[in-house]
C-alpha positions in Angstrom: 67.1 29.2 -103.0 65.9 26.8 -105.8 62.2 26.9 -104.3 62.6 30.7 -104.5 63.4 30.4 -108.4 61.2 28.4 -108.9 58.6 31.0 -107.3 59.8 33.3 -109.8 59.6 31.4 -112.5 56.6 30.6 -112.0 55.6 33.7 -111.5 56.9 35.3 -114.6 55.2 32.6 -116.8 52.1 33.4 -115.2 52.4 37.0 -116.2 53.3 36.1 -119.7 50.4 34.1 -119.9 47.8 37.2 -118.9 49.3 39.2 -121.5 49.2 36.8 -124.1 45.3 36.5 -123.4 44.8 40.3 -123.2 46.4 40.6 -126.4 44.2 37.8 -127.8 41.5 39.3 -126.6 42.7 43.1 -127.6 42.9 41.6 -131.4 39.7 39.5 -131.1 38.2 43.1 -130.5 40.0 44.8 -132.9 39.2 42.8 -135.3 35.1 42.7 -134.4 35.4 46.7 -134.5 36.8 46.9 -137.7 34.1 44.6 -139.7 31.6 46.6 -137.8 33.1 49.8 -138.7 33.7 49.1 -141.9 29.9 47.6 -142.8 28.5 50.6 -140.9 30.8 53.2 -143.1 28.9 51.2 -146.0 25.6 51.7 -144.5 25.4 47.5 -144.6 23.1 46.8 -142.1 22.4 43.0 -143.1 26.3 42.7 -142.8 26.2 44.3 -139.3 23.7 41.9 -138.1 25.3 39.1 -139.8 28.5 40.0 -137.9 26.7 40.1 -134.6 24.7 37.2 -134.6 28.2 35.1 -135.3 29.8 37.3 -132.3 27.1 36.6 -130.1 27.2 32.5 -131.3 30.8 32.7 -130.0 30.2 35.1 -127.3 29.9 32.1 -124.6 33.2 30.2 -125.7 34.9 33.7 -125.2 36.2 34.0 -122.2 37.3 38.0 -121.5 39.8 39.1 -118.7 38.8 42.8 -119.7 35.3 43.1 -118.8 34.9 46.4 -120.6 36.4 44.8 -124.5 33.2 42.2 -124.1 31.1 45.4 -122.5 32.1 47.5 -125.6 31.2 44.8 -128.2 27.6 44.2 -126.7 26.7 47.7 -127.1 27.8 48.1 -130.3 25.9 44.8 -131.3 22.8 46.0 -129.3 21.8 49.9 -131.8 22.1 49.1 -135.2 24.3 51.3 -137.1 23.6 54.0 -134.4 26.2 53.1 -131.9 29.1 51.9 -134.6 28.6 55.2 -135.9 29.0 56.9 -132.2 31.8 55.1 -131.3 33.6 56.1 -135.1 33.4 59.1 -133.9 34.5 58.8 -130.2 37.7 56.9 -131.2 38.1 59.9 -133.6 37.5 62.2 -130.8 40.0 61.0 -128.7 42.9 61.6 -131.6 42.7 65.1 -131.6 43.9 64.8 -127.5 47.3 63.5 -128.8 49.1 66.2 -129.5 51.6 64.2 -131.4 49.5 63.2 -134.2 48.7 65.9 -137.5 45.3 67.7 -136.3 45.2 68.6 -140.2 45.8 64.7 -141.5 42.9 63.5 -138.3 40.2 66.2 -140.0 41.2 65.0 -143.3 40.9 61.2 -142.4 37.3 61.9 -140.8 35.8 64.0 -143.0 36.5 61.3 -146.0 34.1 58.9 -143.4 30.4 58.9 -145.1 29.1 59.3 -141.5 25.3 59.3 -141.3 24.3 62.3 -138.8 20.8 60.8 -138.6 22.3 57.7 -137.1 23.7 59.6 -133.8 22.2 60.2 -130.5 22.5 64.1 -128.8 25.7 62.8 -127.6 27.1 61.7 -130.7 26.0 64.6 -132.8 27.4 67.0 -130.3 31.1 65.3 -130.4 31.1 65.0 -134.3 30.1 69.0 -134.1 32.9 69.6 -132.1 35.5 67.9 -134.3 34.1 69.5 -137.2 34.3 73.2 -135.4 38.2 72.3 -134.3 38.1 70.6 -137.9 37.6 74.2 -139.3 39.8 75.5 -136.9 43.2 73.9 -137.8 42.1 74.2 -141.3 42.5 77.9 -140.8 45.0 77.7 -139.3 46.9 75.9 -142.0 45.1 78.4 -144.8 45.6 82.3 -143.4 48.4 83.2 -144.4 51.4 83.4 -141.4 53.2 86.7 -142.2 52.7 90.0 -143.6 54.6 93.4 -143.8 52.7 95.2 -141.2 52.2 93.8 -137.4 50.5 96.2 -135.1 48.3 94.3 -133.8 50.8 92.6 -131.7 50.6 95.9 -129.2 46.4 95.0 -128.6 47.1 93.5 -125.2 45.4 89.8 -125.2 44.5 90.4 -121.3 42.2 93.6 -121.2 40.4 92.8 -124.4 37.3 94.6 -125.2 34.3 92.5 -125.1 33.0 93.9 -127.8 36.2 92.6 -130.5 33.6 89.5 -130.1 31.5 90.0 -133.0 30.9 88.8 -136.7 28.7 88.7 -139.1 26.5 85.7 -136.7 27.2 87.6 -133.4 27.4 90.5 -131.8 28.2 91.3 -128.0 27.8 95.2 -127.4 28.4 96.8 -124.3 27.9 100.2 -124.5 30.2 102.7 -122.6 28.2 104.5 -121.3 26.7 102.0 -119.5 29.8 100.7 -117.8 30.5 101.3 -113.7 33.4 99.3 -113.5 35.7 100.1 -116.8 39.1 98.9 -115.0 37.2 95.3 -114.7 35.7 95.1 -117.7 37.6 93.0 -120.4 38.3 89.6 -121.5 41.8 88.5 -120.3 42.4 86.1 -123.9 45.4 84.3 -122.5 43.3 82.7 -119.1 40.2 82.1 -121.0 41.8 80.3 -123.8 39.6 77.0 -123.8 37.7 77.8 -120.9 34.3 79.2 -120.6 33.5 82.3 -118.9 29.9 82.8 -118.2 27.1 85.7 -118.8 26.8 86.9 -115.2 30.2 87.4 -114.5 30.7 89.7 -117.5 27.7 91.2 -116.2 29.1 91.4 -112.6 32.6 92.5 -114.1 31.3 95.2 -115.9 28.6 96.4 -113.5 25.8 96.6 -115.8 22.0 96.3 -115.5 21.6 94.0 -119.1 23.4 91.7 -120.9 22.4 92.1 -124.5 23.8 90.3 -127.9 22.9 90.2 -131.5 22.6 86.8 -133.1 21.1 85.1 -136.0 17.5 83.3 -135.3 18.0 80.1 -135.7 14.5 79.5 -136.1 13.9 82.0 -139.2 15.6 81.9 -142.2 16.8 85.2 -142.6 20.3 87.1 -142.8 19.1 89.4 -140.2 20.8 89.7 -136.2 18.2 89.9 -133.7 18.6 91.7 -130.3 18.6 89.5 -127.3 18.7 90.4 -123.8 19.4 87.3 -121.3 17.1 86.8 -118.1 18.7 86.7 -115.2 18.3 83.4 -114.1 19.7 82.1 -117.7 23.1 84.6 -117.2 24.9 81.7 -115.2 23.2 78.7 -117.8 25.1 80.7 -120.8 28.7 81.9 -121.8 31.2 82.6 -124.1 33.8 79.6 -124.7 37.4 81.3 -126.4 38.7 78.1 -128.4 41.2 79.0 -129.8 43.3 82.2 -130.9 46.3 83.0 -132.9 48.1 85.5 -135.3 47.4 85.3 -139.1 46.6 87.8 -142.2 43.2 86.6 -142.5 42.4 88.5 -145.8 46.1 89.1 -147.2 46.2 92.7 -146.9 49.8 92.8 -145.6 48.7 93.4 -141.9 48.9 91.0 -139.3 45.3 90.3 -137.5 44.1 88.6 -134.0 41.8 85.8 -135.3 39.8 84.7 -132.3 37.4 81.3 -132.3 34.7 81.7 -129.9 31.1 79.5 -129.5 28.1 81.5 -127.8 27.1 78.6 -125.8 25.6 77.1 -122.8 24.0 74.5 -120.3 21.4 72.9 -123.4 21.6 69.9 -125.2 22.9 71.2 -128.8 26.0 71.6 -129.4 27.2 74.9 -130.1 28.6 76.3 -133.6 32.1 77.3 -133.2 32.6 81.4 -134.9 35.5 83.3 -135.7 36.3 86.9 -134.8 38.8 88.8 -136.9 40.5 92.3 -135.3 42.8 94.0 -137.4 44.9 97.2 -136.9 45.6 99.5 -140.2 47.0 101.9 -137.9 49.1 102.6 -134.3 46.6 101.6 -131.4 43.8 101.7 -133.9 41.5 98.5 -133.7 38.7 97.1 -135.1 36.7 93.9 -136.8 37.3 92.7 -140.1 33.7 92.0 -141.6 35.0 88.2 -142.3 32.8 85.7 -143.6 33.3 82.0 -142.8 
């Protein structure tokens, strides 16, 4: 019995040993991060190095249980200001998937962060897009106002939504009518694609047209002006609409409640997408249309 306790005790003050190392070593990171953060934020790149060459001095008299603290460390040691700025972001990222913390207060926290866009890789830039287009997102969120005397558009039914609500002053998605051989098919059902993607082809195959055409801004010309564009075949699958987000608001204070709808024309290419907004409003019974809104 006494070789038994003993086995335990043993045991347990081997446990409470590995977790006072890991949390040695999680506030030996912690504290690395935070100079390098905080000299990159400064754009202190002699300070950066200076804080790196010391780490890597004492690198060999640390001894790290958690491979992937030491792992972490080296690469932000080994691009400059490049990868301290990444990982700012990433850490950032990864705030907005707890649902428990203020989206609004997260944005506000960011966006005060001088970040350096030129110091990013594809990667980088594309997740600091998307927190800036979810950013803008829950800042509308918070700003439309949440009431108004008038709320027909809560009879539009979310799950046979015209495609064609998906336009702005940046977009436009028009199927015509009259091209249409499968009308009982051919809608957006809101509530499923709420943060998922639905591609070209199947809205093509849904609505049993020959084309899919949009009108969008060029974003090699810089002009005001939509231009038609009809999507090849093989690219139908390689591009799609992404619904981010949608809720109820009275975008522009009129005393009628709209559908506001954020959407990102997107697909399978390195660039991250810019995230829109659609507004449809209803001045009268079963009556629906766009509100020209401007973002």
């Amino acid at each position: 019995m006494k070789k038994f306790v003993g086995i335990i005790l043993v045991s347990l003050l081997c446990f409470n040993f590995s977790i006072a190392v890991e949390n040695e070593e999680l506030k030996l990171f912690q504290d690395y991060k935070e100079r390098l953060f905080e000299s990159a934020i400064k754009e202190d790149l002699k300070q950066v190095e200076k804080i790196c060459t010391y780490y890597k001095s004492e690198k060999e008299k640390i001894i790290f249980e958690d491979e992937y603290q030491e792992m972490r460390l080296d690469w932000l040691c080994e691009g400059g200001l490049s990868h301290i700025f990444n990982m700012i972001t990433y850490e950032y990222n990864d705030k907005f998937l707890d649902e428990s913390l203020s989206h609004i207060d997260v944005c506000n926290e960011y966006k005060k962060i001088p970040l350096d866009e030129s110091q990013y890789d594809q990667m980088g830039i594309n997740t600091h897009m998307g927190i800036m287009n979810h950013c803008e997102t829950v800042e509308l969120r918070a700003s439309f106002k949440q009431d108004a005397k008038h709320n027909l558009i809560k009879d539009l039914d979310l799950e046979t939504l015209n495609f064609n609500f998906l336009s702005n002053k940046f977009y436009s998605l028009t199927i015509s009518e009259n091209e249409i051989t499968k009308k009982s098919s051919c809608h957006l059902n809101l509530k499923k694609k709420k943060k998922k993607r639905l591609n070209y082809l199947k809205i093509k195959q849904r609505c049993g047209v020959k084309n899919i055409t949009y009108r969008a801004k060029n974003s090699w010309k810089d002009d005001k002006k939509l231009h038609e564009i009809t999507i090849r075949d093989n690219d139908l699958e390689k591009s799609w609409i992404f619904i981010t987000d949608y809720f109820y608001a009275d975008a522009n204070e009129d005393d009628y409640m709209d559908l506001v709808i954020r959407f990102k024309n997107d697909g399978s290419y390195s660039m991250a997408a810019q995230t829109m907004t659609t507004i449809v409003t209803a001045l009268k019974k079963n009556e629906y249309e766009n509100i020209n809104y401007s973002e």
